[in-house]
N, C-alpha and C positions, 0 to 999 in steps of 0.2 A: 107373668103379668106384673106390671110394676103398681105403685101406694095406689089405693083408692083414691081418685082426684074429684069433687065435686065441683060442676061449674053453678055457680048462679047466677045468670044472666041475666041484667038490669035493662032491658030494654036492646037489647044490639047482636043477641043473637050471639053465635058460639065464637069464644076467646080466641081458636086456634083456629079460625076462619079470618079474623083479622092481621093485618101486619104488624109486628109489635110495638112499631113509631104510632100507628094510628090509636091502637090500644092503653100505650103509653098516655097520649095525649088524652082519652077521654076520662082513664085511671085519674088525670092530675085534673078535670073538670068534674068529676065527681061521677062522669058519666057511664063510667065499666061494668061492666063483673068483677066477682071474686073468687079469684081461684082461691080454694081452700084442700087443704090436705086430710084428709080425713084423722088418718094416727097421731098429727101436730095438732088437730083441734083437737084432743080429749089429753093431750099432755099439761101438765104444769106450766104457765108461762114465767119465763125467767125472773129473777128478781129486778127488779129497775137497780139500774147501775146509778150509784151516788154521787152527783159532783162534788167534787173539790176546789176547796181554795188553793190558788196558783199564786197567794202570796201573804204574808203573815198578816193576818187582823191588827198589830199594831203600826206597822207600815198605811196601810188602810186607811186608817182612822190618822193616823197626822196629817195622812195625804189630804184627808177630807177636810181637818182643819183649817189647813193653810189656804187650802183652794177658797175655802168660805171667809177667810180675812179675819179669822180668829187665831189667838196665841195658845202655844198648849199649854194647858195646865194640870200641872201635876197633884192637883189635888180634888180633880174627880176621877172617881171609877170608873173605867171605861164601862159597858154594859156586857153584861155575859152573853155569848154566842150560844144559841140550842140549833140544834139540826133537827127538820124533821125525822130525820132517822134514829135521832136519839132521845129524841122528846115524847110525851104521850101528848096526845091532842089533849086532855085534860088541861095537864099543864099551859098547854096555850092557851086552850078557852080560861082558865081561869087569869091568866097572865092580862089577857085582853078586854075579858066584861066588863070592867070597871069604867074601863078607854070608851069600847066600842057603845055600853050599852046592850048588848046580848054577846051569846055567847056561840060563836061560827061553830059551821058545822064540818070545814076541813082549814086544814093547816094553810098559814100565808106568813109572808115577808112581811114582818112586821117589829116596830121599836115599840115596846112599853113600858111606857116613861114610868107606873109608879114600882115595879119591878127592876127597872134598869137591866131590860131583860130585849135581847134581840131575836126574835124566831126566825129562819131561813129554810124553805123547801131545798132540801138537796137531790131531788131526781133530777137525774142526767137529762133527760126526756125532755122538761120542761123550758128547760136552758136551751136549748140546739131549739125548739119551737119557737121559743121569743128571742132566739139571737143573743142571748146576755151569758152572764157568768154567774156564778155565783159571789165572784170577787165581787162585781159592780154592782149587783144587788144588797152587799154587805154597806158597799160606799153608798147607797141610798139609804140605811137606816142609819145608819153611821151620820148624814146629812141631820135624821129629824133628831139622832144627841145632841149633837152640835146647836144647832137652833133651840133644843130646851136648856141644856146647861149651859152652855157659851151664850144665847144672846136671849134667856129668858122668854122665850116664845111658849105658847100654850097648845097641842097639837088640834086640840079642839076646836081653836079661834083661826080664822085667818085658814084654814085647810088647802085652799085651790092654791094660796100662794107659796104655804110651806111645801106643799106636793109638789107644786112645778119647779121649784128651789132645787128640792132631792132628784127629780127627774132630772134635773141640769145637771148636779154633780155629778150623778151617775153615768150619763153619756158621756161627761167630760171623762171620767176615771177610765168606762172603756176602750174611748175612743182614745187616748191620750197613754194606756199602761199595756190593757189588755190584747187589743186586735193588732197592735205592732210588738206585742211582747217586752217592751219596756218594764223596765222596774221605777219604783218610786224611793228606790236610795238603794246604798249597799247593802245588802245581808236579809233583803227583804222575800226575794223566793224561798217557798218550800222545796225539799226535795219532792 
């Protein structure tokens, strides 16, 4: 006798009485059952797989420069990169309270200006769901440096416009570097 299989059936009656196009289709409207494994549900679920940057953060950030109609300057600090994976959520909440006003309760894509400090979620998982990268989410915070140190903007003031701003970079960066695999100069991919 093979794995103990449980079905649970959401209104439609047994899984392996339908065809699997039919089944398929009510899976992708919410409308299915769920086959579940018995011995895989009491396992460990894997670790989420981390994205990666597919190309150097300094490459990035000129790109985003130029794009924005500012000259680079070499005498600010770019902002330091943290990964959710190598950050403690502390450190972000405290990075962030002072911006936000309270202090969240899971990690986000975020520039904090008085930090000079960039947080990025790196689960694989969440990228493949919004379609993005981790590159172009980097060129969106990349975007709110730019507007505080290049053009003196406040992230507080003006919000919906500097938001839509970074939203524009960032579709330009992956529609422009990432989804045709383009580089933004020589020597700019990782391995």
């Amino acid at each position: 006798m093979g794995p103990l299989v449980l079905l649970i059936a959401l209104s439609l009656g047994a899984a392996s009485a339908q065809s699997d196009a039919a089944f398929a289709k009510r899976l992708r409207d919410g409308r299915a059952g769920v086959l579940i494994d018995a011995k895989k549900a009491q396992e460990k679920p894997p670790a989420p797989r981390k994205a990666k940057l597919r190309l150097k953060p300094d490459c990035i950030l000129r790109s985003v420069v130029s794009r924005m109609g500012r000259t680079w300057r070499e005498d600010l600090t770019p902002p330091r990169v943290r990964l959710e994976s190598e950050a403690a959520l502390t450190d972000f909440q405290d990075a962030v309270a002072t911006q936000w006003g309270f202090r969240p309760d899971r990690f986000g894509n975020v520039y904090a200006v008085a930090s000079n400090q960039i947080f990025l979620i790196d689960d694989d998982a969440y990228y493949f769901k919004v379609r993005r990268f981790l590159d172009d989410s980097l060129a969106h915070e990349y975007a709110h440096f730019v507007q505080v140190h290049y053009a003196g903007a406040r992230l507080d003031e003006n919000g919906d416009n500097l938001e839509s701003e970074a939203v524009a970079v960032q579709t330009w960066f992956r529609e422009t570097y990432l989804e045709p695999g383009m580089d933004p100069g020589p020597g700019c991919r990782l391995p």
